[in-house]
N, C-alpha and C positions, 0 to 999 in steps of 0.2 A: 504494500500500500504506500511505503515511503518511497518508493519508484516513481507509481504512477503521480505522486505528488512532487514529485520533483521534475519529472516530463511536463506535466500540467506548468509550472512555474517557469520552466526554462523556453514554454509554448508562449506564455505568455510575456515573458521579457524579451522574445524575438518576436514578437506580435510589437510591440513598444517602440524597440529600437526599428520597425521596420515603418510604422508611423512616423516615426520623427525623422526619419532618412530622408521619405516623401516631403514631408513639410518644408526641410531644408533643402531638397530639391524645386520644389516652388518657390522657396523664397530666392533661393539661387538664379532660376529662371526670372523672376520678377526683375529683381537687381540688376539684370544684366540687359534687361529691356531698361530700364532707367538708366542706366551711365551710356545705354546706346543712345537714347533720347538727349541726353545732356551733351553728349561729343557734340550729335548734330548740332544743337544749341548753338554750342560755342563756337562750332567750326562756321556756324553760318553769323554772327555776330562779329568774328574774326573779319569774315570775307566784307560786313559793310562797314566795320571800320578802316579797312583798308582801302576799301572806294570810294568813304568821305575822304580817305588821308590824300588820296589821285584827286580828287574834285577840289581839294583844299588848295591844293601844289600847281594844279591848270589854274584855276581863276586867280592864285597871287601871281602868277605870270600872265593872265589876260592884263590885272589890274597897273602891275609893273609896265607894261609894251603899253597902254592907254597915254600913262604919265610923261 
C-alpha cells in the first residue's frame, strides 16, 4: 500500500511540474511576442528620428543657400 502511495504522489508531482512547464512555456511564448513588439517599436522610432535628423540637415542648408 506504501507503493501505490508513493506512485500516487510521484503521479502527482509530475502532474505539477508538468503544469508549470506549460505555464512557463506560455509565459515564455508571451514574452517573446512582446520584446518582438518592442524591437519593432524602436527600430521604427529609430528610423523617424533619423528622417527628422535628414529633414533637419536639408532645410538648415535650404535656409543657409537663401541667406
Amino acid at each position: 500500500m506504501q507503493n501505490l502511495t508513493t506512485k500516487d504522489l510521484n503521479n502527482t508531482l509530475e502532474e505539477e511540474l508538468r503544469i508549470m512547464l506549460v505555464e512557463k512555456h506560455n509565459e515564455n511564448k508571451s514574452l517573446r511576442g512582446t520584446i518582438e513588439l518592442l524591437e519593432q517599436a524602436v527600430a521604427e522610432e529609430q528610423e523617424q528620428k533619423y528622417r527628422l535628423l535628414v529633414e533637419n540637415a536639408d532645410l538648415k542648408k535650404e535656409i543657409k543657400s537663401l541667406s
